[in-house]
C-alpha positions as a LaTeX table, in Angstrom:
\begin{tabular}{lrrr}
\hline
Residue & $x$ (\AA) & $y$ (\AA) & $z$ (\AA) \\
\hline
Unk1 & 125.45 & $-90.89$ & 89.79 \\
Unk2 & 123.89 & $-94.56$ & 89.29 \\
Unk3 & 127.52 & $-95.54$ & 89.98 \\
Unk4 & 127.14 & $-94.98$ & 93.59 \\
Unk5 & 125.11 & $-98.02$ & 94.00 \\
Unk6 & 127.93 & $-100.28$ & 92.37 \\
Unk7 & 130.75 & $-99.33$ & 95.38 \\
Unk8 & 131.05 & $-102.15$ & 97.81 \\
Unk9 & 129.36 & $-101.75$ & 101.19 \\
Unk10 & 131.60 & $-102.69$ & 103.66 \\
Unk11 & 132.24 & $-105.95$ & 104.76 \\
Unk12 & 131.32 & $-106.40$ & 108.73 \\
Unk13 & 133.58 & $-105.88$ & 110.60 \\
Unk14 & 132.53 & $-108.00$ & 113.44 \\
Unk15 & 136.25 & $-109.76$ & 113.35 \\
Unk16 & 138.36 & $-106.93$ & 113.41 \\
Unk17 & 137.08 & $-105.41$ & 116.84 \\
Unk18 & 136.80 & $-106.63$ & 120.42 \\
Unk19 & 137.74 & $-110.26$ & 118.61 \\
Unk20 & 141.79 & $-109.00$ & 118.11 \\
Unk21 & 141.64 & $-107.37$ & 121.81 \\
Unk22 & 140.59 & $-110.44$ & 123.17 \\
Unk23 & 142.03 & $-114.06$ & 124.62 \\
Unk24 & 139.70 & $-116.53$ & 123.06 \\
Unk25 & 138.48 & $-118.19$ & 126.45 \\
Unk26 & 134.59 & $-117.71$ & 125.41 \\
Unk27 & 133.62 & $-121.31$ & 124.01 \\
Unk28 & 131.21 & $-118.83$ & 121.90 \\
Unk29 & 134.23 & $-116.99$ & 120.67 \\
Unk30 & 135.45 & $-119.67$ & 119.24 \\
Unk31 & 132.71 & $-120.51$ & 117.33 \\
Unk32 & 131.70 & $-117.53$ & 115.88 \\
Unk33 & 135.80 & $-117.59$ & 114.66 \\
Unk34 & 134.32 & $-121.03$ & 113.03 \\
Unk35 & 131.46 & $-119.61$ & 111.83 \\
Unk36 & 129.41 & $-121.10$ & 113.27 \\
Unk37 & 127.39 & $-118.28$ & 114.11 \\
Unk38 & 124.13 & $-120.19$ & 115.47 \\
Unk39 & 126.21 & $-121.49$ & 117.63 \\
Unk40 & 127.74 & $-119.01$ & 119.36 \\
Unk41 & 124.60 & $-117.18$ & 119.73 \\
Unk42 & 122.90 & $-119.60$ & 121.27 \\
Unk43 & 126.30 & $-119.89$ & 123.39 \\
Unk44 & 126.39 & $-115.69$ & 123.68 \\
Unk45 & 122.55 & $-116.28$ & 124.90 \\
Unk46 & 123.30 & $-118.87$ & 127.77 \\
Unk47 & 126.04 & $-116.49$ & 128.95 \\
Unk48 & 123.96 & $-113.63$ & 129.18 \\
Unk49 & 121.37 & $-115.45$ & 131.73 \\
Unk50 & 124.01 & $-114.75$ & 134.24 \\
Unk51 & 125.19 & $-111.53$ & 132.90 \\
Unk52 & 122.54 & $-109.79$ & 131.56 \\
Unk53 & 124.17 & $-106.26$ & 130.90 \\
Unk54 & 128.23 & $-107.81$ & 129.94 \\
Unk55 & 128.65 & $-105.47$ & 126.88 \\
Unk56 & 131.44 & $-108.09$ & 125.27 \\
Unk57 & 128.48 & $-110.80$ & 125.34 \\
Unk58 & 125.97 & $-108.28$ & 124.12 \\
Unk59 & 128.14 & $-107.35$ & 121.32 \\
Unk60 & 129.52 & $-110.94$ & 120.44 \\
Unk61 & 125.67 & $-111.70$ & 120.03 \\
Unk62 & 125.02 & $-108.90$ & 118.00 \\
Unk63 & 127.79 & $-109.86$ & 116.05 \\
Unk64 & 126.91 & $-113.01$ & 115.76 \\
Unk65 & 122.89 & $-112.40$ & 114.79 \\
Unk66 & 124.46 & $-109.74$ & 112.36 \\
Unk67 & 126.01 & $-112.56$ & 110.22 \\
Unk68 & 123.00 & $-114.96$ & 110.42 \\
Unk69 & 121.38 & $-111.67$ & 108.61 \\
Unk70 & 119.13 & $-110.84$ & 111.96 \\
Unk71 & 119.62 & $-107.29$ & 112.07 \\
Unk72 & 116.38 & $-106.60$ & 114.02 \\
Unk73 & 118.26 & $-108.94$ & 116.86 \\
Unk74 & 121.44 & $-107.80$ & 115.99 \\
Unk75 & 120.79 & $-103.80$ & 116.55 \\
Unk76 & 119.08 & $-104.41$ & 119.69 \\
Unk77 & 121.48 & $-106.26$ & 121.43 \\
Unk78 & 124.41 & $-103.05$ & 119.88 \\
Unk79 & 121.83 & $-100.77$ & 121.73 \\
Unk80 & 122.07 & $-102.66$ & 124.57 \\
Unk81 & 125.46 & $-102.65$ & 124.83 \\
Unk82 & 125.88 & $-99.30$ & 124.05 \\
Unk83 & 123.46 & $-98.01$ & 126.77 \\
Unk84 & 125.94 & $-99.67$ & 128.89 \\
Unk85 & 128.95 & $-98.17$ & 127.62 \\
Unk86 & 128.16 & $-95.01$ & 125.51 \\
Unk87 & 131.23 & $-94.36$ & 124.27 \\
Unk88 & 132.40 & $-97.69$ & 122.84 \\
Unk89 & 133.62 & $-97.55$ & 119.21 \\
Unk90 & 132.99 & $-100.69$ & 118.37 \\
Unk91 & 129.83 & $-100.50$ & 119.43 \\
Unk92 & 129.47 & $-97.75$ & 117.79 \\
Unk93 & 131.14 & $-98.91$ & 114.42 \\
Unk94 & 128.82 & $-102.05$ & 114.38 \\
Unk95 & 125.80 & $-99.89$ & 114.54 \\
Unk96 & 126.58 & $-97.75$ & 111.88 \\
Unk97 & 127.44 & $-100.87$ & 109.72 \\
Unk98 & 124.34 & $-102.22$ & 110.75 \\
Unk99 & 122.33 & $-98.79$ & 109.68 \\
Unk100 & 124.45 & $-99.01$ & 106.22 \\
Unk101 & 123.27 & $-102.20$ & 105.81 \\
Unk102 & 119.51 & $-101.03$ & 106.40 \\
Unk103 & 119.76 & $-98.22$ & 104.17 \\
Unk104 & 119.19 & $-95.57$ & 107.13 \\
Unk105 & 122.51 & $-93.77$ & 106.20 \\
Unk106 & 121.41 & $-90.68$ & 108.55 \\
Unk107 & 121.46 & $-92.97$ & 111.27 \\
Unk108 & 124.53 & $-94.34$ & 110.04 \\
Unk109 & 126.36 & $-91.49$ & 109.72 \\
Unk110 & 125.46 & $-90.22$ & 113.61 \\
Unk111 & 127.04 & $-93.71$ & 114.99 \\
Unk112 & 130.25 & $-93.30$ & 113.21 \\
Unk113 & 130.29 & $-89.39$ & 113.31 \\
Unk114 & 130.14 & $-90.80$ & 117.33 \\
Unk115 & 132.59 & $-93.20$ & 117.17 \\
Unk116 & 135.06 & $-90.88$ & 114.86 \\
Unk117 & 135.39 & $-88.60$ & 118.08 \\
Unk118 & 136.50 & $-90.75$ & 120.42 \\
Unk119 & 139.95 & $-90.87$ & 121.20 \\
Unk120 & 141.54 & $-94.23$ & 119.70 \\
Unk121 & 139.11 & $-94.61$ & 117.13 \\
Unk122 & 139.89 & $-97.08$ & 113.98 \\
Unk123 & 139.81 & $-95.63$ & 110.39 \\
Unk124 & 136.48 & $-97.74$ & 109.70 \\
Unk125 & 135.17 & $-94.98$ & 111.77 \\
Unk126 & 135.57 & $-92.66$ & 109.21 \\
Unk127 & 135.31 & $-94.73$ & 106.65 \\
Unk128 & 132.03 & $-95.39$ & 107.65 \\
Unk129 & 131.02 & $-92.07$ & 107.87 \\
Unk130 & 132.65 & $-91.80$ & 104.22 \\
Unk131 & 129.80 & $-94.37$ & 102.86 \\
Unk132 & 126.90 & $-92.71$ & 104.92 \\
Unk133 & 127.81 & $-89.28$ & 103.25 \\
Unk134 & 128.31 & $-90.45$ & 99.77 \\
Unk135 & 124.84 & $-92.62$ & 100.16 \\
Unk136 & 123.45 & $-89.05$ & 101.37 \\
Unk137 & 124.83 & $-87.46$ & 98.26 \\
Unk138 & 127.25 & $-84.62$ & 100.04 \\
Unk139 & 130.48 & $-86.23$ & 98.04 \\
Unk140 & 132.62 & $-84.04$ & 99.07 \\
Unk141 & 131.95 & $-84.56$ & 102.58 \\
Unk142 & 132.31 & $-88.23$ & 101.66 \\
Unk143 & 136.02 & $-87.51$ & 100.57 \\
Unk144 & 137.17 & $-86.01$ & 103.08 \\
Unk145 & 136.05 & $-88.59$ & 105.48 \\
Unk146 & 137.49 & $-91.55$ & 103.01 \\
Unk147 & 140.69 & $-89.49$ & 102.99 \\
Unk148 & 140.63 & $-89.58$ & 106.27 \\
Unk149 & 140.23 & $-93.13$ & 106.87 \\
Unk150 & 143.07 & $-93.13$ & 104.79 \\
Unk151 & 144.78 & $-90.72$ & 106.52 \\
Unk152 & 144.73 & $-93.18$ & 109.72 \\
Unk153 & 145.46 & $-96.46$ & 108.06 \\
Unk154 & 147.40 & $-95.93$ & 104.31 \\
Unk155 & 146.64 & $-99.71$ & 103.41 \\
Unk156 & 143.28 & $-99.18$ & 103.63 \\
Unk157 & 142.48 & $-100.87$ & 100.42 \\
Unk158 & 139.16 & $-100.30$ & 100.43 \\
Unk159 & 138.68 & $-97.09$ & 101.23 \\
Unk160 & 140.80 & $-95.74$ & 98.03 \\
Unk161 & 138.79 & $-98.03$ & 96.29 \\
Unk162 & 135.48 & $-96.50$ & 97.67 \\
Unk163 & 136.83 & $-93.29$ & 97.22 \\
Unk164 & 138.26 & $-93.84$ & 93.56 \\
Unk165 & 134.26 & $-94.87$ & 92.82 \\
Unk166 & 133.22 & $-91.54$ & 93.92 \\
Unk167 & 135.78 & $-90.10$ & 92.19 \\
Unk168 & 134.83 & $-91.55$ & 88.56 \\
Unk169 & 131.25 & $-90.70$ & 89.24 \\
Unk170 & 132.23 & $-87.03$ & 89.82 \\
Unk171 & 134.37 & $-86.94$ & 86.91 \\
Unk172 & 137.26 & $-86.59$ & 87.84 \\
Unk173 & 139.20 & $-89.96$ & 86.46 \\
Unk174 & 142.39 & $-89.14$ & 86.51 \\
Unk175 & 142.03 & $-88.74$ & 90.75 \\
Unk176 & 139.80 & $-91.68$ & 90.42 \\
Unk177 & 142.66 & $-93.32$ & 88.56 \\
Unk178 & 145.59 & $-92.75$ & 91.35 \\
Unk179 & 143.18 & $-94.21$ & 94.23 \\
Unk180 & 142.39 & $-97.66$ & 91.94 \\
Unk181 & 146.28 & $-98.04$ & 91.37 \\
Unk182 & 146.61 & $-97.63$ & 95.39 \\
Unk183 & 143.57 & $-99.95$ & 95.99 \\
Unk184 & 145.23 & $-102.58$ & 93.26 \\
Unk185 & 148.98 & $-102.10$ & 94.73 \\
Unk186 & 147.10 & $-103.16$ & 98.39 \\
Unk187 & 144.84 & $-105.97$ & 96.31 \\
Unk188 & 141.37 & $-104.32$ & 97.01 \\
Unk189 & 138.84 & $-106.84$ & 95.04 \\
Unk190 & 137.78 & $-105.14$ & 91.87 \\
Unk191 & 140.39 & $-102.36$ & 91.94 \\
Unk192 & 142.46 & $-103.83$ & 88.96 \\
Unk193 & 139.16 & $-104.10$ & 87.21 \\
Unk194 & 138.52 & $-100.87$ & 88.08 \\
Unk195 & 141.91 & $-99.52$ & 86.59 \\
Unk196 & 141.28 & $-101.05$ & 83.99 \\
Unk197 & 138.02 & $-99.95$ & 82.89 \\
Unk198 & 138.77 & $-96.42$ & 83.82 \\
Unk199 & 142.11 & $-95.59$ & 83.38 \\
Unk200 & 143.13 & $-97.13$ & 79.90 \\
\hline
\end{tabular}
């Protein structure tokens, strides 16, 4: 199953949560839309002196310290945030990234197993709790939660993809083959490779 270690973790997905909710009036915002991550935390950090316990500043921070690769900084402030509001997704969602990330896929897969029950949830959730599983080694668990994902969001390029990788690693191509077509048809990076390799 060496092939496991080739899928693509996925990508944070600091950008895709409170960011799209939100009116960009946060100077700190804006620069961590920049990337200018150092920035904005330091910008996230001067608005927290007044408002120690905001959960958007706490997880903009996180956020931010997630990108500039401080994880240590960047869980602490998720925990904070989440102590304040238990059942926020993207709270949620960022943790389990941020346990992916760290290779502590049991903790990862609690966060999004969390954030998959609450009403409203994305389809990371689940994808999330797709890549925990399949790190785990309980595929089929792994499928179901990638079909999921899929389930909730059929352009989910990525999580075909993901799940296509499983797929080929439990031998069965030709299933493999119909999720890298749907990952290529949506432009997933390394899905036409993929197809090609596998499915000639």
């Amino acid at each position: 199953m060496k092939i496991l270690s080739k899928v693509i973790l996925v990508p944070v997905i600091a950008g895709t949560l409170f960011a799209c909710s939100e009116q960009k009036s946060n100077p700190a915002d804006r620069y961590f839309e920049k990337g200018q991550y150092e920035l904005a935390a330091q910008k996230y950090s001067d608005n927290l002196k007044n408002k120690p316990s905001d959960v958007k500043l706490l997880f903009g921070r996180g956020r931010a310290y997630q990108e500039l690769g401080m994880l240590a900084e960047a869980q602490s402030d998720f925990e904070a945030a989440l102590s304040q509001d238990p059942n926020n997704f993207q709270v949620l969602l960022s943790l389990s990234a941020i346990q992916l990330e760290q290779k502590n896929y049991a903790s990862a897969l609690l966060y999004a197993t969390k954030a998959e029950e609450i009403s409203g949830a994305p389809a990371m959730a689940s994808f999330l709790k797709g890549r925990a599983l399949h790190q785990l080694g309980m595929p089929e668990d792994a499928l179901k939660a990638y079909g999921r994902a899929i389930q909730i969001d059929k352009d989910f390029g990525q999580a075909y993809y993901n799940r296509g990788m499983l797929k080929v690693a439990l031998e069965r191509k030709k299933q493999a083959c119909e999720d890298f077509k749907l990952a290529s048809v949506l432009d997933y990076p390394g899905a036409a490779e993929s197809l090609a390799k596998y499915c000639k």
